[in-house]
C-alpha positions as CSV (number, residue, x, y, z in Angstrom):
1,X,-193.8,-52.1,-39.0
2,X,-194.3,-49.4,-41.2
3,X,-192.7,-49.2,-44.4
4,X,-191.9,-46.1,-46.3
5,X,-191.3,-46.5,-49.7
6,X,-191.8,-44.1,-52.7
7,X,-191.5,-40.5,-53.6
8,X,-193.8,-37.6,-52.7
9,X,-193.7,-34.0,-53.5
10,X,-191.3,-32.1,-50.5
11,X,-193.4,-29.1,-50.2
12,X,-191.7,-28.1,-47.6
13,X,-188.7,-27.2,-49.3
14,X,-190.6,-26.0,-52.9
15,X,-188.9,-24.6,-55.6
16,X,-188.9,-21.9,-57.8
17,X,-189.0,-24.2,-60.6
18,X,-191.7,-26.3,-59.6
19,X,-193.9,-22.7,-59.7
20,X,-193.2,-21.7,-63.2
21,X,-195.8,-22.4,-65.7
22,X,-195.5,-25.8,-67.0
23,X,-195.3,-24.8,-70.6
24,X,-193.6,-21.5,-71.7
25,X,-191.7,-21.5,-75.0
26,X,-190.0,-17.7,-75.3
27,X,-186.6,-16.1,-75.3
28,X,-186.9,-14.5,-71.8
29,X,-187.9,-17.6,-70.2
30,X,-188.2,-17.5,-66.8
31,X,-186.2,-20.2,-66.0
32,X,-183.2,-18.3,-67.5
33,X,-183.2,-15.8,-65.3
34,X,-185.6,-13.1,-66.8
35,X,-186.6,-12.2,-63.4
36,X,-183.9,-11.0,-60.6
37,X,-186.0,-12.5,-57.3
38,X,-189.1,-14.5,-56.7
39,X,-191.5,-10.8,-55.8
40,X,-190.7,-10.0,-59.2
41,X,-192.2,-13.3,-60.7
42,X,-195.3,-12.7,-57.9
43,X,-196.7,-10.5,-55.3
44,X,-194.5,-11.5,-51.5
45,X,-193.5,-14.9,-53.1
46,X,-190.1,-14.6,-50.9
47,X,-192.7,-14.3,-48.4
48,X,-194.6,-17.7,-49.1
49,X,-191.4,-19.9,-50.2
50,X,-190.2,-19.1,-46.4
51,X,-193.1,-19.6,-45.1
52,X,-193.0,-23.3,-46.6
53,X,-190.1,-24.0,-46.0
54,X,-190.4,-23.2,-41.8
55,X,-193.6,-25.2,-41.9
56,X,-195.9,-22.0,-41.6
57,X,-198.8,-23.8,-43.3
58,X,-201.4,-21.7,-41.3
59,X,-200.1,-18.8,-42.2
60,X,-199.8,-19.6,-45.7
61,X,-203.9,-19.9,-45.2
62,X,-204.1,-16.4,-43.7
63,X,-201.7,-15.0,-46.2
64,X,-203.5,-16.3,-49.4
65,X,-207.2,-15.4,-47.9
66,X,-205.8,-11.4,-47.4
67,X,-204.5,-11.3,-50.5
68,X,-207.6,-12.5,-52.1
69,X,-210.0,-10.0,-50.0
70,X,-207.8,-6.9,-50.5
71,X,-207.5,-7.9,-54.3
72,X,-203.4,-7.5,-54.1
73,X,-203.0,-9.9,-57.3
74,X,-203.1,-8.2,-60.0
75,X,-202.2,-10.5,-62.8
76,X,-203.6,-14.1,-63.6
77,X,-200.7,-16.2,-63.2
78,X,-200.5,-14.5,-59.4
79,X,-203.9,-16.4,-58.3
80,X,-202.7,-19.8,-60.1
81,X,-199.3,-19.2,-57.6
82,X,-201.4,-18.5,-54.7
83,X,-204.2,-21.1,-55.1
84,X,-201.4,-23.4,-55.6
85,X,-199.3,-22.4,-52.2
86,X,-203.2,-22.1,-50.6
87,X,-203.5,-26.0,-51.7
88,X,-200.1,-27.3,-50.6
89,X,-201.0,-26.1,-47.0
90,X,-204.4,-27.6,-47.1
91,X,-202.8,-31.0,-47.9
92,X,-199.8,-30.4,-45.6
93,X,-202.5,-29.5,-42.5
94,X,-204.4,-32.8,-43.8
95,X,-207.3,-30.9,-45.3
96,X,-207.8,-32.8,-47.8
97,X,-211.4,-32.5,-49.0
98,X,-210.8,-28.3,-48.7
99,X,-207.8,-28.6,-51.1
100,X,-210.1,-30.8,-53.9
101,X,-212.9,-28.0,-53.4
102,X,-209.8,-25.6,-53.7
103,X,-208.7,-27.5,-56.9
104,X,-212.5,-27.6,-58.6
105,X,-212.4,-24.0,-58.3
106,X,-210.6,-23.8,-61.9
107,X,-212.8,-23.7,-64.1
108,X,-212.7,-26.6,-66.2
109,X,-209.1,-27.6,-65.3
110,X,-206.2,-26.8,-65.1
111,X,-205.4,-27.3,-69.2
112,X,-208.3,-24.6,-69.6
113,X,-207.3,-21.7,-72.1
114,X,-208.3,-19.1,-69.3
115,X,-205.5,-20.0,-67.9
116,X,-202.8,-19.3,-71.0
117,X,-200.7,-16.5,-71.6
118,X,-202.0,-16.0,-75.0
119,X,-205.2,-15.5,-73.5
120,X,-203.9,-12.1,-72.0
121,X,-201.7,-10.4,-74.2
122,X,-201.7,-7.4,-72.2
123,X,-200.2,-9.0,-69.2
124,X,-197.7,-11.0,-71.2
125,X,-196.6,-9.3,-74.4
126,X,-194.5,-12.2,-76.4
127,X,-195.7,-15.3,-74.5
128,X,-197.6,-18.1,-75.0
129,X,-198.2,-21.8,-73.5
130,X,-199.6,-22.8,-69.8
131,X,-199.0,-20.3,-66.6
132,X,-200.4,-23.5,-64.4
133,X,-197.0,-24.3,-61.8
134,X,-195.8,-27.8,-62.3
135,X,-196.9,-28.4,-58.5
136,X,-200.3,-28.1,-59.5
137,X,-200.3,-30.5,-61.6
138,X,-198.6,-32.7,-59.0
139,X,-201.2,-32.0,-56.4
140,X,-204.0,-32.4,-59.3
141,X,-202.8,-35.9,-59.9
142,X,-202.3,-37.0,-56.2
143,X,-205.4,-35.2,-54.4
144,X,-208.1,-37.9,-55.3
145,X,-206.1,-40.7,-53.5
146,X,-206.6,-38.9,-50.4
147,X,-210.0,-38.7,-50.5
148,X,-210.3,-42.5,-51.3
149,X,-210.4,-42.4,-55.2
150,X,-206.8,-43.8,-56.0
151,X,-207.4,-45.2,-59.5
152,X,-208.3,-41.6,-60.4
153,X,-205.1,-40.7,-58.8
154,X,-203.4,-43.5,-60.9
155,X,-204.9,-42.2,-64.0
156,X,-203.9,-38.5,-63.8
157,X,-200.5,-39.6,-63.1
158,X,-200.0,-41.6,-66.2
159,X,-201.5,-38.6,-67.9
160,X,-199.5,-36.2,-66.2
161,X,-196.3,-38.4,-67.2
162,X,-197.0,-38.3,-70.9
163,X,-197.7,-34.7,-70.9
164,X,-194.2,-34.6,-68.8
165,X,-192.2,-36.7,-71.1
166,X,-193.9,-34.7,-74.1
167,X,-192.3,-31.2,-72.7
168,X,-188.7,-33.0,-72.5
169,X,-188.4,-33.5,-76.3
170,X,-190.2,-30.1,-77.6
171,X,-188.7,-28.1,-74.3
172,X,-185.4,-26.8,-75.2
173,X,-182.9,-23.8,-74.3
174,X,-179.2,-23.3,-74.6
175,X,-178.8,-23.4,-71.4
176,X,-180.0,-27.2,-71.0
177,X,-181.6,-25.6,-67.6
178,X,-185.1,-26.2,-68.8
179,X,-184.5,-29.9,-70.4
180,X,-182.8,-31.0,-66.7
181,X,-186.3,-29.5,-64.5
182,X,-188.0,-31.3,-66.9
183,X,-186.0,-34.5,-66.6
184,X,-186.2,-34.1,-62.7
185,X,-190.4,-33.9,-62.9
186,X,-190.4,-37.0,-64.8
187,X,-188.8,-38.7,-62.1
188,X,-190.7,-37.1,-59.0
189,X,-193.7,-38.5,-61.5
190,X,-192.9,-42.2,-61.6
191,X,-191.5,-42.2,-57.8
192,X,-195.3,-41.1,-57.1
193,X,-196.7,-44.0,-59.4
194,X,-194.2,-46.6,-57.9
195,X,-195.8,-45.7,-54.7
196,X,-198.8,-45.7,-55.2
197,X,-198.4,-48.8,-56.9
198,X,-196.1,-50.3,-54.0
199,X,-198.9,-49.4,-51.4
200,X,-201.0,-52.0,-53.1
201,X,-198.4,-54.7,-53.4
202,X,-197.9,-54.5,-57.5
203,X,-193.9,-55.6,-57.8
204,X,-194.1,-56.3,-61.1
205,X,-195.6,-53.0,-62.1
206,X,-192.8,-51.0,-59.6
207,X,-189.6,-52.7,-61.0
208,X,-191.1,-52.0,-64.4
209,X,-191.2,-48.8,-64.3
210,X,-187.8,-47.9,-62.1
211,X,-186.1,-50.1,-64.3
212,X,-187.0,-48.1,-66.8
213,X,-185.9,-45.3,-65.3
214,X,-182.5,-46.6,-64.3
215,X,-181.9,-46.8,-68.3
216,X,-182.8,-43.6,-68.7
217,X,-180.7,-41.7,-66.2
218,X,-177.1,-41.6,-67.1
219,X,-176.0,-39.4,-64.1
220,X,-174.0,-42.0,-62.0
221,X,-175.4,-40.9,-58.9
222,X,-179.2,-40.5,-59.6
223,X,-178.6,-44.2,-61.0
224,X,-177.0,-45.5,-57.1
225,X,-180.1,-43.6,-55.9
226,X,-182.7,-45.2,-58.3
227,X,-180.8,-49.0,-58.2
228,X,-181.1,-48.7,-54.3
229,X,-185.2,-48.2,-54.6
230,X,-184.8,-51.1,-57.0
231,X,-183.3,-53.2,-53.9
232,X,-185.7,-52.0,-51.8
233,X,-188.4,-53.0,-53.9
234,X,-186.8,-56.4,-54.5
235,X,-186.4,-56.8,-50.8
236,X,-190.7,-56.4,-49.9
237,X,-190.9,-59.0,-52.8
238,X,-188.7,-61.6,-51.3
239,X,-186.4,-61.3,-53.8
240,X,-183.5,-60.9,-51.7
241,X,-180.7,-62.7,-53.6
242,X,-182.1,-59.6,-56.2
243,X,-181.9,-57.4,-53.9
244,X,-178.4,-58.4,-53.1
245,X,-177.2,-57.9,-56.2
246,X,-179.0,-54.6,-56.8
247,X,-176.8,-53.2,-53.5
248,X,-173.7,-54.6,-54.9
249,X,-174.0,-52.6,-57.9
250,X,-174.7,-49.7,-56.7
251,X,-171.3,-50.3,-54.7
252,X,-169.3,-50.5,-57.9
253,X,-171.0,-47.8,-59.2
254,X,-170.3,-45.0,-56.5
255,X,-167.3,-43.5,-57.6
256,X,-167.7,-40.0,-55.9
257,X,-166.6,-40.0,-52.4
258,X,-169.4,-38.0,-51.2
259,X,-170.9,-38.6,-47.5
260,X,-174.4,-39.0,-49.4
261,X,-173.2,-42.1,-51.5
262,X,-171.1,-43.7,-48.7
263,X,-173.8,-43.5,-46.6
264,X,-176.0,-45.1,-49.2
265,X,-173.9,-47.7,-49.2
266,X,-173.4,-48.6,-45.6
267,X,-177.4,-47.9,-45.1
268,X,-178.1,-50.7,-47.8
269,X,-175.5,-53.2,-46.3
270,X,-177.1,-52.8,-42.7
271,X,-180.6,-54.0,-44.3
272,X,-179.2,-57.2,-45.6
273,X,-177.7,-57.4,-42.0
274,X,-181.4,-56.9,-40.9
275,X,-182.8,-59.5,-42.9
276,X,-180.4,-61.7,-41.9
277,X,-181.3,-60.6,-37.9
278,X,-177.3,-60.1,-37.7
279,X,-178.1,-56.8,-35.5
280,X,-174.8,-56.2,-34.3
281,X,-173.1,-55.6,-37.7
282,X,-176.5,-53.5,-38.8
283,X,-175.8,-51.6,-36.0
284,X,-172.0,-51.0,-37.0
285,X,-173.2,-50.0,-40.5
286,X,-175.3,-47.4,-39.5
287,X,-173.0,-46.0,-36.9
288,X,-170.5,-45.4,-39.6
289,X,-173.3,-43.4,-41.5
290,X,-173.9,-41.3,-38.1
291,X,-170.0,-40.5,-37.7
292,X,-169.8,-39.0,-41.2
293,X,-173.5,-37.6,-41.0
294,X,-175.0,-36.7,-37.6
295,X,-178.4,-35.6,-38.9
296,X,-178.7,-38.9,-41.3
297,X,-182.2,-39.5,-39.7
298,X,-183.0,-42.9,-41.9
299,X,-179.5,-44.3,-40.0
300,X,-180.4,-43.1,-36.7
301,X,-183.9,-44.2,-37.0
302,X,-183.0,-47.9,-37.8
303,X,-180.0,-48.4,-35.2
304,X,-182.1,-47.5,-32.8
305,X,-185.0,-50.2,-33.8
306,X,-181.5,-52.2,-34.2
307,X,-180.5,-51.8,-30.7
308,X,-184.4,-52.6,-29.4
309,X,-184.3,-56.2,-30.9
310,X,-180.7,-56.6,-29.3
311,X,-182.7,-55.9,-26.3
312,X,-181.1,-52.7,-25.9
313,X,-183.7,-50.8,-24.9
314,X,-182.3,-48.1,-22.9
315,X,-179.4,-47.4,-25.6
316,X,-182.1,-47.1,-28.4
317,X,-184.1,-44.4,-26.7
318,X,-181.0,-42.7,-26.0
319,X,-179.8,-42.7,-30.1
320,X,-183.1,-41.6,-30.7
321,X,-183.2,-38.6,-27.8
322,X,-180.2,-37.1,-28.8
323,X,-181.0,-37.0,-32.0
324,X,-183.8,-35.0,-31.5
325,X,-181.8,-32.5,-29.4
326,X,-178.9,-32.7,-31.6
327,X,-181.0,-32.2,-35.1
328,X,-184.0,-31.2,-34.3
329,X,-185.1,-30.3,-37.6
330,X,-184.3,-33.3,-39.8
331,X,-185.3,-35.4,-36.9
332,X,-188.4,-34.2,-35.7
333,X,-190.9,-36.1,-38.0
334,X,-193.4,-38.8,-36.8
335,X,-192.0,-42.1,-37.9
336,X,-189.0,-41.0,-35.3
337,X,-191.5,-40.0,-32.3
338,X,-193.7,-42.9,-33.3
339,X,-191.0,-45.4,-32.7
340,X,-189.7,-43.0,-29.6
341,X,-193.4,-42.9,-27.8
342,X,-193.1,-46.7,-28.0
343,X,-189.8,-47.5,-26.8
344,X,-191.1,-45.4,-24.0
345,X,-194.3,-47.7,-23.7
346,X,-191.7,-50.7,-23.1
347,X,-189.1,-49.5,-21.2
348,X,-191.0,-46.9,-18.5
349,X,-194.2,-47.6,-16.6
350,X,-194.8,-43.9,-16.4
351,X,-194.4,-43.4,-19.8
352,X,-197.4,-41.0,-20.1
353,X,-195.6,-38.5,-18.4
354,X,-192.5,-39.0,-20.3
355,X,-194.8,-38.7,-23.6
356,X,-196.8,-35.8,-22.4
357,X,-192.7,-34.3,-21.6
358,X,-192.4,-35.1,-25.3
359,X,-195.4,-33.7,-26.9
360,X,-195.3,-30.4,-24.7
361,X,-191.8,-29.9,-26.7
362,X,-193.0,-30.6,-30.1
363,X,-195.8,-28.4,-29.6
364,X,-193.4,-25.6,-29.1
365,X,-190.8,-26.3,-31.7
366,X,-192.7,-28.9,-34.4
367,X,-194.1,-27.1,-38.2
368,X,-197.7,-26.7,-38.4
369,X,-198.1,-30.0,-40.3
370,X,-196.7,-32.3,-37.9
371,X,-199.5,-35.0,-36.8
372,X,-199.7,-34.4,-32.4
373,X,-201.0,-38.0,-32.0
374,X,-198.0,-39.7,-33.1
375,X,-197.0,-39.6,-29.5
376,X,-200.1,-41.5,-28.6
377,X,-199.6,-44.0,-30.7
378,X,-198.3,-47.8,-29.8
379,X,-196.4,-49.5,-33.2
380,X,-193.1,-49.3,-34.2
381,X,-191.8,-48.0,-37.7
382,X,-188.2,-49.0,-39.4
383,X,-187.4,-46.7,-42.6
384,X,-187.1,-49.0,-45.7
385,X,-187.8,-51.8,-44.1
386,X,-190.5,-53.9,-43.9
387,X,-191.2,-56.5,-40.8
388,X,-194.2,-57.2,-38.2
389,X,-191.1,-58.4,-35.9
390,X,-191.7,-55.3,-33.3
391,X,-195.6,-55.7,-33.4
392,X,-195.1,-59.2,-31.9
393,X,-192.3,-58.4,-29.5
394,X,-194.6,-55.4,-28.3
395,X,-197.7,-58.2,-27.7
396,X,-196.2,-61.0,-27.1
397,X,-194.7,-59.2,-23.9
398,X,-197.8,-58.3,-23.0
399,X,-199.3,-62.0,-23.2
400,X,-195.8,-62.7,-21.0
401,X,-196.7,-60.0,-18.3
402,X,-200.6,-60.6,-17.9
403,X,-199.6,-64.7,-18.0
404,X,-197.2,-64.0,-15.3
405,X,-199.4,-61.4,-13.2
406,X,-202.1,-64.5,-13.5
407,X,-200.1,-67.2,-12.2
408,X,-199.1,-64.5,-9.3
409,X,-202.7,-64.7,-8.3
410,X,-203.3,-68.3,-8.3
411,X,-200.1,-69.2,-6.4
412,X,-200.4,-66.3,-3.7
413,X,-204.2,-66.6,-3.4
414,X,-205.1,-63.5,-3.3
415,X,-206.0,-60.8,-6.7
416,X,-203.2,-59.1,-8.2
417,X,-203.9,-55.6,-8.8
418,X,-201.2,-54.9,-11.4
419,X,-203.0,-57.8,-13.7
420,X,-206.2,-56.0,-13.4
421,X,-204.7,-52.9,-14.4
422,X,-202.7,-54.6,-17.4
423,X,-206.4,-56.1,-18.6
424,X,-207.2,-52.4,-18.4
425,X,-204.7,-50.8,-20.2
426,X,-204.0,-53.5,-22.7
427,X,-206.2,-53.4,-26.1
428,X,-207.9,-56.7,-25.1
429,X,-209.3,-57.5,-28.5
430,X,-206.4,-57.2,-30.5
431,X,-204.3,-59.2,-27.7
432,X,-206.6,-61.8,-28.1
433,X,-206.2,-62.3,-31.6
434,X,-202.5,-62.8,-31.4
435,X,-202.6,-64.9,-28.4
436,X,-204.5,-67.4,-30.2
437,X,-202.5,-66.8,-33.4
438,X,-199.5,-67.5,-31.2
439,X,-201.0,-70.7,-29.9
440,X,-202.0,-72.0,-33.4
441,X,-199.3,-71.5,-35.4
442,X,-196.3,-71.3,-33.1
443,X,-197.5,-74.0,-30.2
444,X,-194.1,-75.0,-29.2
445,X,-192.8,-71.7,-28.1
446,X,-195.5,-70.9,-26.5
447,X,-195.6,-74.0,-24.5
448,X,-192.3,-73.7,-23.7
449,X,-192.4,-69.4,-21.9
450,X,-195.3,-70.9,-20.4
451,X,-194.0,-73.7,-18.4
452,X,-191.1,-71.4,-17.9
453,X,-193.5,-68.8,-16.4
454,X,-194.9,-71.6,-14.3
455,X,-191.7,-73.2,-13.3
456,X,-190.5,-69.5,-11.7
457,X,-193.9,-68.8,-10.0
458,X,-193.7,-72.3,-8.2
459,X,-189.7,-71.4,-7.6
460,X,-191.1,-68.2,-6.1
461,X,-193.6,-69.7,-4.3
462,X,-191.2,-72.0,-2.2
463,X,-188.4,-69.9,-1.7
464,X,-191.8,-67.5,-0.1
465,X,-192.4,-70.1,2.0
466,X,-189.1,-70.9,3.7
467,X,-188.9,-67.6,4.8
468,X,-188.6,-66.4,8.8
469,X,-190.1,-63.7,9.8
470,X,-189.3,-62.2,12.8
């Protein structure tokens, strides 16, 4: 299983905000509405921010390359805007070494003096601090993980979160606008560290930091959000009395009879139900979440994978196939195919025709960004949750079937053809491995399916036998 823990920028949904400088300190800040629409702050930024937020990544690209060759910016902070948009869409297409060489062409950094409004008093009459977009920074900070380097990435994030916390004492307006973006950055900030973090198994280091962050947010809300992660954290550490305790507050804390909250609720209940392989009243939990939210896609994910270990098989596919018609949009990402394509691989034996069905229709409606080959893909993801439970069902079914194909062949005599294609389609080395892991660690089960598997051949066998044929 795949777990899916921590916060990352949603550049598909990017704000206004989040592509103001980082640092402006005027009267007619831009935050404060010195600007009627997004063209006025840059050239056809209406046109990008759509763009984004319908997955248009390789358009973006063309966009931002015509611009540049017709020389349709005219100001400084225009290219910083574009180069920014023209880096979120290299690293949504997965382009990561072209949005690093994207990101070294600044000269000298982004904190450069080039890239001030001082620096061009013509252009910005009255102004003065940073023009760099706060999403810039972001990207700055997470690039080098993708290319392998994730203690720089660590390092620039811890930078980046100083310089954060820095601009929410000095940055201030009567409006408070400015002090709550601010406040919102330094959270996106430490969700990124916690994950990164979390990705390499530091606890101690994650519930640091979000239980700092819990005493620092007094909005009850953000803190049932944040005391959730805490849960979730204290869960993959085995800490699940914690963990227990962590959900229970965040019950007694969610005043606001909101659909988000309830569901936050019922969603943390169902994975104590999941821990405690009570299926049945996980299943319950996260259908009440569905009847108040259809398009809640963490609830629908994990009932499904709930109704696969109730050996439910057909009822899981279908959650997770009307989903996709129902909510295409919210549903359509590929943890939910992932665990779709493989539900497939266990229920159908055509299921290459049903996954080529599949991907033929996300090729037609899917955003640029989404990754094609995770409908070719054989493993199982459950949203917050961590467990290799699937993995071993998926295998160990497959050491069942081969076993019983093989004792076919020895009792009939004669070479089964449906156990030479399972040795073909099967990944042979990998089987191996947990067949003998199986063996050594968990002898008694095993001995016991295989004398059952033995005891219903030689059943078969005899009742073959006594037959008349005419």
């Amino acid at each position: 299983m795949e777990e899916d823990n921590g916060e990352t920028l949603n550049t598909n949904t990017i704000s206004p905000a989040d592509l103001q400088p980082a640092s402006i300190s005027t009267p007619d800040h831009p935050l404060n509405n010195a600007f009627g629409s997004l063209n006025d702050i840059c050239y056809e930024l209406s046109s990008l921010q759509d763009l984004a937020c319908r997955g248009s990544w390789k358009t973006i690209l063309d966009k931002v390359a015509r611009a540049r060759t017709q020389s349709l910016l005219s100001k400084p902070h225009e290219h910083l805007i574009y180069l920014s948009y023209n880096t979120i869409a290299l690293t949504k297409l997965r382009r990561f070494s072209d949005a690093v060489t994207e990101l070294d062409s600044l000269e000298n950094g982004i904190d450069n003096v080039i890239y001030t409004y001082e620096n061009y008093p013509h252009h910005y009459p009255n102004r003065y601090g940073s023009m760099a977009p706060f999403s810039l920074r972001w990207l700055y900070a997470e690039l080098p993980s993708r290319v392998g380097n994730r203690q720089e990435t660590l390092d620039r994030f811890y930078i980046l979160l100083h310089f954060v916390r820095e601009k929410t004492k000095t940055t201030k307006d009567s409006s408070g606008k400015s002090d709550d973006i601010w406040k919102k950055r330094e959270g996106l900030v430490i969700n990124s560290i916690i994950s990164h973090h979390l990705s390499h198994k530091e606890f101690v280091v994650c519930l640091d930091l979000i239980k700092d962050l819990i005493k620092r947010d007094s909005n009850s809300t953000a803190r049932a959000v944040l005391i959730s992660k805490l849960g979730y954290i204290q869960m993959q550490l085995g800490d699940l009395e914690g963990a227990k305790g962590s959900f229970g507050i965040v019950e007694g804390i969610s005043t606001e009879e909101t659909v988000e909250m309830k569901n936050l609720v019922n969603r943390n209940k169902a994975l104590m139900f999941m821990v405690g392989k009570d299926y049945v009243s996980a299943v319950r939990e996260y259908q009440e979440c569905i009847d108040r939210d259809d398009s809640d896609v963490v609830a629908i994910n994990n009932k499904a994978l709930c109704l696969m270990y109730l050996r439910d098989l057909s009822d899981s596919i279908k959650v997770l196939e009307s989903a996709l018609e129902r909510v295409p949009t919210a549903a359509l990402n590929e943890t939910f195919v992932v665990n779709l394509c493989s539900m497939y691989e266990l229920a159908y034996v055509n299921h290459t025709d049903i996954k080529k069905t599949l991907s033929n229709w996300i090729a037609r409606v899917a955003p640029d960004d989404f990754d094609s080959s995770s409908t070719r893909e054989f493993r199982c993801s459950v949203i917050w949750f961590a467990s290799t439970k699937v993995k071993q069902i998926v295998l160990r079914s497959k050491i069942l079937l081969l076993l019983s194909e093989f004792f076919h062949c020895l009792i009939c005599k004669f070479p089964s053809r449906k156990c030479m294609e399972l040795m073909v389609d099967i990944d042979f080395m990998n089987l191996c491995n947990h067949f003998f892991f199986w063996v050594i660690y968990e002898p008694l089960q095993f001995i016991a399916l295989h004398i059952q598997i033995f005891v219903c051949h030689i059943i078969f066998f005899q009742e073959k036998s006594n037959l008349t044929f005419v």
